[in-house]
KOLKE-103958 format. One record per residue (C-alpha): residue in three letters; x, y, z. Coordinates in steps of 0.25 Angstrom, whole numbers, plus 5000, padded with zeros to 4 digits. Example, Ala and Ser with C-alpha at 12.3 -4.5 7.8 and 13.67 -1.06 7.14 Angstrom:
2
[ALA [5049 4982 5031]] [SER [5055 4996 5029]] 
***
This chain:
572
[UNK [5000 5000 5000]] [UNK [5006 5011 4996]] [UNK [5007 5023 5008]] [UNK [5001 5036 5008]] [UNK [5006 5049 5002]] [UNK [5008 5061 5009]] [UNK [4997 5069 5000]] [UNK [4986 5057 5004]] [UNK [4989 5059 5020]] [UNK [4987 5072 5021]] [UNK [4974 5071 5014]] [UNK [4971 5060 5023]] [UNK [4974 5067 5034]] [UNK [4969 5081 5030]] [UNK [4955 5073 5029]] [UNK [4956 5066 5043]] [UNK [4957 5080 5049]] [UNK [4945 5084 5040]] [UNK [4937 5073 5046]] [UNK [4942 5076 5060]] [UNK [4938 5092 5059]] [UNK [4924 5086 5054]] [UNK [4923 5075 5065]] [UNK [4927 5086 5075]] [UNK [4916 5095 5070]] [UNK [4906 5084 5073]] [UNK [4911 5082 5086]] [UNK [4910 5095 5089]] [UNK [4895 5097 5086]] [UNK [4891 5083 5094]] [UNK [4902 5088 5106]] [UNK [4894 5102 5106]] [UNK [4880 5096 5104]] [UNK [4881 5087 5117]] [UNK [4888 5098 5125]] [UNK [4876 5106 5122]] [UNK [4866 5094 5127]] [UNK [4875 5092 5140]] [UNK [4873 5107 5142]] [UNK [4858 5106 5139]] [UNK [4857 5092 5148]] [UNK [4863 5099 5159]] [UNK [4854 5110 5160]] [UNK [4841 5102 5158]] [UNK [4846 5091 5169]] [UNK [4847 5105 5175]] [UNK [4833 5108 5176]] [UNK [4827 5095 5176]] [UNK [4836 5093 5189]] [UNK [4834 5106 5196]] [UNK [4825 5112 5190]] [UNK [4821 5128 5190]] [UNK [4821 5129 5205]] [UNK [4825 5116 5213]] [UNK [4822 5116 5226]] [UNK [4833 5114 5237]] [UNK [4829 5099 5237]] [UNK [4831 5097 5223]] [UNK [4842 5107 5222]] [UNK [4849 5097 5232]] [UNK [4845 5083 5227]] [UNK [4847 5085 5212]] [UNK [4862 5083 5212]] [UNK [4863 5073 5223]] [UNK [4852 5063 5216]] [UNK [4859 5066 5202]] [UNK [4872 5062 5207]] [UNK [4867 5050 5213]] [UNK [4862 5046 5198]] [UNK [4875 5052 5192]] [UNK [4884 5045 5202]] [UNK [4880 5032 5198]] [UNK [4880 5034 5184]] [UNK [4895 5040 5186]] [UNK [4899 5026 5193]] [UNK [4894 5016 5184]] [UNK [4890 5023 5169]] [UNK [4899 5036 5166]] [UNK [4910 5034 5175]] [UNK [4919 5042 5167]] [UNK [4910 5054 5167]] [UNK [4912 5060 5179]] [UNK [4919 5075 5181]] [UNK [4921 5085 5170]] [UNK [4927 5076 5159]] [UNK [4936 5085 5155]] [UNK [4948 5076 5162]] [UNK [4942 5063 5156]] [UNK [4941 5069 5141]] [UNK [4955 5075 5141]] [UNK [4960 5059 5146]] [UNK [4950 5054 5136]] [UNK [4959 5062 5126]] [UNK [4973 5060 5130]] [UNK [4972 5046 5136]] [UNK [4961 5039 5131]] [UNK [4963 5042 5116]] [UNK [4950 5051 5115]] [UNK [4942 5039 5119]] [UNK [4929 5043 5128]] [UNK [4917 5033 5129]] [UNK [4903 5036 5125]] [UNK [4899 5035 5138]] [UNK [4909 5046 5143]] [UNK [4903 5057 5136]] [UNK [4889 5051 5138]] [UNK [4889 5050 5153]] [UNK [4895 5064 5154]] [UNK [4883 5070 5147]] [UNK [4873 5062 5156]] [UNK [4881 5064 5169]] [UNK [4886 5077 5166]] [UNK [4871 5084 5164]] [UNK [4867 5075 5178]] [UNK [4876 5081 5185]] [UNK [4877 5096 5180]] [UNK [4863 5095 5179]] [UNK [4860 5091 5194]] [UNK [4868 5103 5200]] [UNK [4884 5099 5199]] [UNK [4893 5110 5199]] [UNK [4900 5105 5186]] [UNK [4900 5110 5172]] [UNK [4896 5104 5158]] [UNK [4910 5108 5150]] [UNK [4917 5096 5155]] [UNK [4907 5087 5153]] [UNK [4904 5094 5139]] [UNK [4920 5091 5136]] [UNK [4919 5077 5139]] [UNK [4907 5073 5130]] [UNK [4912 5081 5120]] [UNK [4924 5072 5120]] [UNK [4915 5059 5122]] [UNK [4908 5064 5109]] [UNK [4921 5065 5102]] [UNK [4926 5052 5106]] [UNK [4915 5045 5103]] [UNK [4914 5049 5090]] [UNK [4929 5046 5087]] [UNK [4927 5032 5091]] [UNK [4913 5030 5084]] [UNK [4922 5035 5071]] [UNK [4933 5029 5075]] [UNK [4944 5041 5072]] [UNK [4958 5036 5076]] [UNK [4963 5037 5090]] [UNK [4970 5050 5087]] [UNK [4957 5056 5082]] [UNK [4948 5051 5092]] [UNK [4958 5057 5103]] [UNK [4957 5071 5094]] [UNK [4941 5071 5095]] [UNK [4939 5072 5110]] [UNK [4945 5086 5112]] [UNK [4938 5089 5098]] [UNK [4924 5084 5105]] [UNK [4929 5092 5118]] [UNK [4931 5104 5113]] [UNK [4914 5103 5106]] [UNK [4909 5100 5118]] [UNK [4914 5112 5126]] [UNK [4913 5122 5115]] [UNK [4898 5119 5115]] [UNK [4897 5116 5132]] [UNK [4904 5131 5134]] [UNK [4902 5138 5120]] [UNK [4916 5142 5119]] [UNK [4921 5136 5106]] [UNK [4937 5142 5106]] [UNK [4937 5137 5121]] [UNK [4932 5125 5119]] [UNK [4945 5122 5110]] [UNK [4955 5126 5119]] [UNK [4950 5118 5129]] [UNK [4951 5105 5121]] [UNK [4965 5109 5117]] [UNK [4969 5114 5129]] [UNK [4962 5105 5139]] [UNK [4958 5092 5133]] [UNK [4970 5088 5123]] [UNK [4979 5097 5132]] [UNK [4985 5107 5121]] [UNK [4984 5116 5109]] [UNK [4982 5105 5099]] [UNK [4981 5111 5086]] [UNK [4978 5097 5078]] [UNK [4962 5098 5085]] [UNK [4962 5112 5087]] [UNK [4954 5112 5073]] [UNK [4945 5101 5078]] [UNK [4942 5107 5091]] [UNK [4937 5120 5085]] [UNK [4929 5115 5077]] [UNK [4921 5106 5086]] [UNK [4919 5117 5095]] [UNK [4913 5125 5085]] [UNK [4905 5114 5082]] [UNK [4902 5114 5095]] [UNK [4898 5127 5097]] [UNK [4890 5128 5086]] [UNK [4880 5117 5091]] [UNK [4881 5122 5104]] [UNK [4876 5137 5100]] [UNK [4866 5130 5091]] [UNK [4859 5124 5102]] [UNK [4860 5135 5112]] [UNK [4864 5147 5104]] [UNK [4875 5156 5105]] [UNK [4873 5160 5120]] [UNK [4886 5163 5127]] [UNK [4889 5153 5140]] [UNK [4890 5167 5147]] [UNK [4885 5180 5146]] [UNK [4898 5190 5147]] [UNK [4897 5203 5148]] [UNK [4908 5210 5141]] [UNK [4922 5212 5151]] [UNK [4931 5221 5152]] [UNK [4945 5224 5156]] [UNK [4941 5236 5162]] [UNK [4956 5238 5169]] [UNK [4970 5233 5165]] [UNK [4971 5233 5181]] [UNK [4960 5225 5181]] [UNK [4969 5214 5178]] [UNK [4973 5210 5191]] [UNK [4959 5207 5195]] [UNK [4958 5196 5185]] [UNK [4973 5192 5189]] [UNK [4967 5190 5204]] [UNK [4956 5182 5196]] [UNK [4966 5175 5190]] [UNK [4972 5171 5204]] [UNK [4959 5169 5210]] [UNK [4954 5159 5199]] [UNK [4967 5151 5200]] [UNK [4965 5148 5214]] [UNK [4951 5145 5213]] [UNK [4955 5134 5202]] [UNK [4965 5129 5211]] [UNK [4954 5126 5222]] [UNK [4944 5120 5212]] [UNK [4954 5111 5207]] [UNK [4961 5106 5219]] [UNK [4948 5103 5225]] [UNK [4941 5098 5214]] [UNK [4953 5088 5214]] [UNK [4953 5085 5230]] [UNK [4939 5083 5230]] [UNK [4939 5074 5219]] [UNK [4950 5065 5225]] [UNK [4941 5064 5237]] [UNK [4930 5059 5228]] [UNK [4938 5050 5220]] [UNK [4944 5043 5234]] [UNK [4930 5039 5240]] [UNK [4925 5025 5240]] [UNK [4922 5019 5227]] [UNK [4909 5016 5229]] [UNK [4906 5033 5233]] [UNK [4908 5036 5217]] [UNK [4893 5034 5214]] [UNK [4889 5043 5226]] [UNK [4900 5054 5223]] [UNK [4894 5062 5213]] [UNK [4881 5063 5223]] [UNK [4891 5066 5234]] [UNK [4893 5078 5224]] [UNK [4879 5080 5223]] [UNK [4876 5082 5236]] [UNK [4885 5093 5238]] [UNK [4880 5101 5226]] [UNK [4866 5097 5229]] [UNK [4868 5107 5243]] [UNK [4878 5116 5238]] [UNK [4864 5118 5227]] [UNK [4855 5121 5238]] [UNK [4863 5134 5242]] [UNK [4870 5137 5229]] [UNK [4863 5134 5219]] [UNK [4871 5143 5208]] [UNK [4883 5132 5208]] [UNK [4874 5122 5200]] [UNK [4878 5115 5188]] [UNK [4887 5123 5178]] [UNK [4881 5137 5182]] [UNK [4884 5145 5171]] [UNK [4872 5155 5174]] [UNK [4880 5159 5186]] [UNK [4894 5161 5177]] [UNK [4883 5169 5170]] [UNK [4881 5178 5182]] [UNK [4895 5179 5188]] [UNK [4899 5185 5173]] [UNK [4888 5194 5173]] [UNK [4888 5200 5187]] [UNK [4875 5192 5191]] [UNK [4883 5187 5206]] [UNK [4888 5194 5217]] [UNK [4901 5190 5224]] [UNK [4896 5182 5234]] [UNK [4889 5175 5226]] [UNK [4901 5171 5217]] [UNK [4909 5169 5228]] [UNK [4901 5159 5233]] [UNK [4897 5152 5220]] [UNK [4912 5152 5216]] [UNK [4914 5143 5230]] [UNK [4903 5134 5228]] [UNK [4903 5132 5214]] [UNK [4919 5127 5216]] [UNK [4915 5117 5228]] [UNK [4902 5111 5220]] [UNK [4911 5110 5207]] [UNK [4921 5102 5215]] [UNK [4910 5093 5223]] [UNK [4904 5091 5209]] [UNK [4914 5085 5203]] [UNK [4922 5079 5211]] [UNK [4911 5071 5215]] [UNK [4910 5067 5201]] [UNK [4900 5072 5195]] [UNK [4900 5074 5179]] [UNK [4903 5088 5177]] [UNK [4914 5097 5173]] [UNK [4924 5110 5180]] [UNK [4922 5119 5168]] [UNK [4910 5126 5172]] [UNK [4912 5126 5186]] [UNK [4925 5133 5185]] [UNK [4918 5144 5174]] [UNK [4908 5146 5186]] [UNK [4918 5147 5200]] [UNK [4929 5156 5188]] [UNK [4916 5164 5188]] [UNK [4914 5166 5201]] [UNK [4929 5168 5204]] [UNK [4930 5179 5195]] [UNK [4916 5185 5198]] [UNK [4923 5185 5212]] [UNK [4935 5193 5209]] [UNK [4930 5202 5198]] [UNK [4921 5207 5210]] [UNK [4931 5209 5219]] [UNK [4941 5216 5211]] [UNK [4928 5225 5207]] [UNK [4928 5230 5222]] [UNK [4943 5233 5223]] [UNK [4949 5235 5210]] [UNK [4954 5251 5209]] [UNK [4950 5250 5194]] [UNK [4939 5247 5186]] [UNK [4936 5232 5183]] [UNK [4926 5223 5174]] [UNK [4914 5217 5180]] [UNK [4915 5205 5189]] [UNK [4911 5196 5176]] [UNK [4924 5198 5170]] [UNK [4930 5193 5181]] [UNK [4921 5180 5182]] [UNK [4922 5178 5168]] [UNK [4938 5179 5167]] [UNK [4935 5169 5182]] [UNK [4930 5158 5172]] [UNK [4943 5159 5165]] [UNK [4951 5159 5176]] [UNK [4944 5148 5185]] [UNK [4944 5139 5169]] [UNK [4959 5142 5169]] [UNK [4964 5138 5182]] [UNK [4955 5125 5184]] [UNK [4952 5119 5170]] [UNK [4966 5126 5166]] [UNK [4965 5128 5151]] [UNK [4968 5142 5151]] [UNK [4966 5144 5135]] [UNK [4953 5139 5136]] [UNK [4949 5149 5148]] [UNK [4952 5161 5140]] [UNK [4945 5158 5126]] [UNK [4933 5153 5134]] [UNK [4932 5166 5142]] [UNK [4934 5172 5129]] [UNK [4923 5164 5121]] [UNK [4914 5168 5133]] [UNK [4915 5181 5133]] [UNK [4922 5185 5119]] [UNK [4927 5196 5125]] [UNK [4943 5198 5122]] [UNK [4944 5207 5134]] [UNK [4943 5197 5145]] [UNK [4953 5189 5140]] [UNK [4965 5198 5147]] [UNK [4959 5197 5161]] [UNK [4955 5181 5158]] [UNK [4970 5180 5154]] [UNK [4976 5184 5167]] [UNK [4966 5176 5175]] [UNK [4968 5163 5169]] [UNK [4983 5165 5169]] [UNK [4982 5165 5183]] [UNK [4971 5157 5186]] [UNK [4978 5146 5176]] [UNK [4993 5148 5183]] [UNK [4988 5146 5198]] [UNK [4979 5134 5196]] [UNK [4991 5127 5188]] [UNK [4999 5133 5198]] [UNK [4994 5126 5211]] [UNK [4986 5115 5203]] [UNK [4997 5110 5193]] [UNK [4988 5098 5188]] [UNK [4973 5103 5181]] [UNK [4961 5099 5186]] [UNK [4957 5091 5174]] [UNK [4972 5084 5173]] [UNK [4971 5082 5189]] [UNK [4956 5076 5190]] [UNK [4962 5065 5179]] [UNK [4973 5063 5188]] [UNK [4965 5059 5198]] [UNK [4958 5049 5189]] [UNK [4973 5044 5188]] [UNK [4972 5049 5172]] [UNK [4985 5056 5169]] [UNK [4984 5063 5156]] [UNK [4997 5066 5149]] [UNK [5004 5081 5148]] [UNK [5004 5090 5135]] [UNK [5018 5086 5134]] [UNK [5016 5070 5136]] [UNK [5005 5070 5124]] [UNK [5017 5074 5114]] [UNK [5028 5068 5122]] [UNK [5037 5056 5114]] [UNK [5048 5049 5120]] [UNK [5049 5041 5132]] [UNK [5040 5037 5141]] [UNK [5038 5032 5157]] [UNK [5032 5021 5146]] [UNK [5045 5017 5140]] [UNK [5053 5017 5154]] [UNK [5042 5011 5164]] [UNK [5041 4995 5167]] [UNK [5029 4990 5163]] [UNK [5030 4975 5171]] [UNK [5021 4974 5183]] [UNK [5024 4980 5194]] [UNK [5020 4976 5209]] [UNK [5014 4985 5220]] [UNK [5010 4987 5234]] [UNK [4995 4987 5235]] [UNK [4989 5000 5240]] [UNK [4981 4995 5253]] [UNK [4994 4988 5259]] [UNK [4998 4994 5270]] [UNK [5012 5000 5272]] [UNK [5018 4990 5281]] [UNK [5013 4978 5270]] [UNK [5019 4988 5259]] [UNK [5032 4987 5267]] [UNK [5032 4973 5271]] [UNK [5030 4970 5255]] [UNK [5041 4979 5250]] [UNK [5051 4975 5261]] [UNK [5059 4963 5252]] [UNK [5060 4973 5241]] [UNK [5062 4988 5245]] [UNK [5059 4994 5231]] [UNK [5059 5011 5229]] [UNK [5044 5011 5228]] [UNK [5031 5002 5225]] [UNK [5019 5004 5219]] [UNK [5006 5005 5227]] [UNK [4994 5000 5220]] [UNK [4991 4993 5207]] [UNK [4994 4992 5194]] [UNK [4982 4997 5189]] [UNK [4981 5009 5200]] [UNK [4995 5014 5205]] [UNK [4993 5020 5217]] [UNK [5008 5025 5222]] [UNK [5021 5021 5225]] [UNK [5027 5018 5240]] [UNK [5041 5018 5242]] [UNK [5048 5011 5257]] [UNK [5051 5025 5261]] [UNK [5037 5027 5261]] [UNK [5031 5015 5267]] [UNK [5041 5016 5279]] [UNK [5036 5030 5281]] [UNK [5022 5025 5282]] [UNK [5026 5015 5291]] [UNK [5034 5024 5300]] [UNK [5024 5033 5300]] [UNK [5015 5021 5306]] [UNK [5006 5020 5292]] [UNK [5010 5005 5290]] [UNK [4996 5001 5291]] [UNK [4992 5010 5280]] [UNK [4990 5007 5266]] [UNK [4999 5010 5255]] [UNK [4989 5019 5247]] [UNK [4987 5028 5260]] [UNK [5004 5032 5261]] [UNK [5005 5034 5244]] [UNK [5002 5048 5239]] [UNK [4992 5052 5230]] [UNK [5001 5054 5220]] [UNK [5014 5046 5215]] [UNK [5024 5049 5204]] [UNK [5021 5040 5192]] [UNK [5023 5043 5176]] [UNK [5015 5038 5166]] [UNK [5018 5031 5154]] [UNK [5019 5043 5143]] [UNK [5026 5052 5153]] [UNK [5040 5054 5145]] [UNK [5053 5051 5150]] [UNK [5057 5064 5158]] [UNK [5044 5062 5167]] [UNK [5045 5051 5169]] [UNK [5062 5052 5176]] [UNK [5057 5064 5183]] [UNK [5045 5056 5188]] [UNK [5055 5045 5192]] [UNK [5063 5055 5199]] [UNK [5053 5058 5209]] [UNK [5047 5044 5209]] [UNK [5054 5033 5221]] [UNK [5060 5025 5209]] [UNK [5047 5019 5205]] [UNK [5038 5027 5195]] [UNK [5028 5020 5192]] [UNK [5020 5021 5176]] [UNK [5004 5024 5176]] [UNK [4996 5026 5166]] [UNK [4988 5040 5162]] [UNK [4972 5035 5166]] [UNK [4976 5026 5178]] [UNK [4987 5024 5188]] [UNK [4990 5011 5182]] [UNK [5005 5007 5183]] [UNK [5011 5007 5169]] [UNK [5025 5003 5174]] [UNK [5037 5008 5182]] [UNK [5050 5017 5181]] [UNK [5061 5013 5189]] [UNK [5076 5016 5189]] [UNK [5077 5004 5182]] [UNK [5067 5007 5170]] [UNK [5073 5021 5170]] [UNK [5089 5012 5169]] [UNK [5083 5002 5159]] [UNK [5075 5013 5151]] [UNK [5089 5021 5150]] [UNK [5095 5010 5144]] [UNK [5086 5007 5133]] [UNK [5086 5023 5130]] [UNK [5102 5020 5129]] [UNK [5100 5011 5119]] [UNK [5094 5018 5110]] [UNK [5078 5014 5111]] [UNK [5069 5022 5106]] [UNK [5058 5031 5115]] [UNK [5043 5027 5113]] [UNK [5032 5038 5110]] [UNK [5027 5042 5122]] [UNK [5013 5033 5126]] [UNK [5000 5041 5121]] [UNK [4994 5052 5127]] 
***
């Protein structure tokens, strides 16, 4: 058979990018249609729950008797629907080969309008963004694109969905580049703009081309009037930092009860929103109508001030419980209270004239968006698209600097990254998905390897390992590594009279470990801090891989001497 010439390939190739634009179009529209009926769901589980003016009995038992049903539905049907979606759609894309189940994308819509719908302080982007990407999936595989292509649909699919959940076509782009795939990457720029026109277009078909807010047109009314959204910057950054880290503690607490709780956790969650209702009721599902007000003057500062407060403490009990719902509105809602705050404050002592308190709520959203969802980019042009005011974007500039700068500052890891982690799924950095060379892969020792098990007590771990005084040994199984001990650690524990306790209660919550793809200069500065055992798990479990020892390290530099050649770095 004789091969292909140059001219033929690129024709070839010229029309699979043709389809690929016309596919992505067609995603777009079906992405943007169903985001536009999980809005719609959400609002008439709304009123069919609540009503126009629930009493306190209903206001209170609405959230606890949906979670109930939700909870059960969580635990045995959609078990992979919980939270945002957000983190699971970015693993779907860099781990699973754009792979998401029919059911994912199904359960969320279902589960999603259940639990927004019955009160829960959580938002319908996240959601959006994940059936979207569902939508996208599915269609790959029912066409069967190649794996490349089907990987290249889900941020396409995304980046639909949002467009039409938020009305905010540019922003819906960046944060498909900049959240979900992780950089600016030019070969689906093209795709994602057209699918969130698509998008868009249903979307403003269906409800018209009403803005998600009404803004009143802003100012910079002093050049001095900088410093106020400088302090707003500030402000916001700290406010992120307390939204992540207890979102994150409180999960862990959640995720470290008794199995048999996870049916009843989401009406735990319930509970707490059903009474928190009864006295605020304004921090009720997405609660746009109340951004509404905060922009346009309509609260006093009090009344932000509280709502700001409440609307964090809901947002975290919601779901961390886990409900399904995402962080995106909530944090529009407490930036907008933040900043409805400060613009009040800086209105009573500024010595110079200053805008109205709107601006500062509305340059609060960007801020509170920067610092805990941490895609700056998409902060600014999705203030922008709100507002189209070009006027803003100086004082939004300087607010999410700072904002962005302390958050990363004092939380190093972001909230989405982190929530994964404590799945044990570790994505891969920027520089790893382009990395080639060698890997922990091509040093580690694959044979099996034995460990202590993590209920044995100290002094049976040290009875066991007295023949054989090795550096360290793993705690755990193969299939879930739970840490490493070293004999310096266990006759501590003993010393310190904890002989009787079990291993897992000595180990910390974290251990140094590499995973396979990591390249080669991790993985010596990983073995430098490890106690000469560094072990090799893999990216969606703390499964054990293999090894690194001094003598993998020796017998890897040997083969390096001889002249063998370096493996591409294992997948994303």
């Amino acid at each position: 058979m004789s091969e292909a010439r140059p001219g033929e390939v690129q024709r070839l190739r010229l029309r699979e990018s043709q389809i690929f634009l016309a596919l992505s179009i067609v995603t777009g529209i079906l992405a943007g249609l169903a985001a536009v009926l999980f809005s719609l769901a959400i609002d008439r589980a709304d009123y069919a729950l609540f009503g126009l003016e629930p009493s306190p009995l209903r206001t209170f038992f609405v959230p606890v008797l949906v979670s109930l049903a939700t909870g059960v539905l969580l635990a045995t049907v959609f078990s992979g629907v919980r939270g945002s979606g957000i983190p699971q759609t970015k693993a779907a894309f860099h781990l699973q080969g754009g792979a998401i189940p029919i059911r994912v994308p199904l359960g969320k819509f279902i589960m999603g309008t259940l639990c927004i719908g019955s009160g829960h302080s959580l938002g319908r982007e996240g959601p959006s963004v994940q059936i979207g990407a569902g939508i996208a999936s599915a269609i790959g595989r029912w066409l069967r694109l190649s794996p490349a292509r089907l990987k290249e649909l889900v941020p396409v699919g995304a980046a639909g969905a949002l467009a039409a959940a938020f009305n905010t076509p540019i922003a819906a782009v960046l944060f498909a580049l900049e959240e979900i795939i992780g950089n600016m990457n030019a070969t689906l720029l093209g795709s994602t703009v057209v699918a969130s026109v698509a998008a868009v277009v249903v979307q403003r078909s269906i409800l018209g081309n009403e803005p998600l807010f009404r803004v009143p047109g802003y100012a910079l009314e002093n050049p001095a009037e900088l410093i106020g959204y400088a302090v707003l910057g500030v402000v916001g950054g700290l406010m992120s930092i307390v939204f992540c880290k207890s979102l994150l503690a409180l999960r862990l607490r959640f995720k470290r009860l008794p199995a048999w709780t996870v049916m009843l956790q989401p009406a735990m969650g319930g509970v707490v929103i059903g009474a928190t209702l009864l006295f605020v009721p304004e921090i009720k599902g997405v609660g746009y109508e109340y951004i509404d007000q905060a922009l346009n003057g309509g609260l006093v500062l009090r009344t932000m001030l509280l709502l700001c407060i409440v609307k964090l403490a809901a947002t975290v009990v919601s779901y961390c419980s886990g409900n399904a719902g995402g962080i995106f509105a909530p944090t529009l809602y407490i930036g907008a209270m933040v900043g409805g705050v400060v613009g009040m404050v800086v209105n009573s002592v500024a010595p110079f004239p200053t805008g109205e308190p709107g601006a500062y709520a509305l340059v609060g959203m960007g801020a509170l968006f920067a610092g805990i969802i941490r895609a700056p980019l998409t902060s600014v042009f999705m203030i922008f698209e709100i507002t189209q005011d070009y006027q803003i974007l100086v004082p939004l500039m300087v607010a999410n600097l700072l904002s962005f700068a302390i958050s990363r500052r004092y939380q190093p890891v972001p909230v989405y990254e982190a929530l994964l982690h404590q799945d044990n799924i570790h994505l891969p950095s920027g520089a790893l998905r382009e990395s080639s060379g060698w890997t922990a892969r091509d040093i580690m020792n694959s044979d099996a390897q034995s460990f202590l098990p993590a209920g044995q007590t100290v002094d049976e771990a040290w009875d066991a390992t007295e023949p054989e005084r090795r550096s360290a040994y793993l705690v755990g199984t193969r299939e879930l590594v739970r840490g490493i001990v070293t004999p310096a650690g266990l006759s501590e524990a003993r010393a310190a009279g904890r002989g009787g306790d079990a291993l897992e209660s000595t180990l910390d919550e974290t251990f140094v470990h590499v995973h396979p793809d990591h390249p080669l200069d991790v993985v010596l500065v990983r073995f430098a801090q490890s106690a000469g055992l560094l072990p090799v798990v893999g990216r969606t479990a703390l499964r054990l891989e293999g090894v690194i020892t001094v003598d993998e390290i020796t017998q890897f530099g040997k083969r390096g001497k001889s002249g063998g050649s370096a493996t591409v770095a294992g997948g994303t």
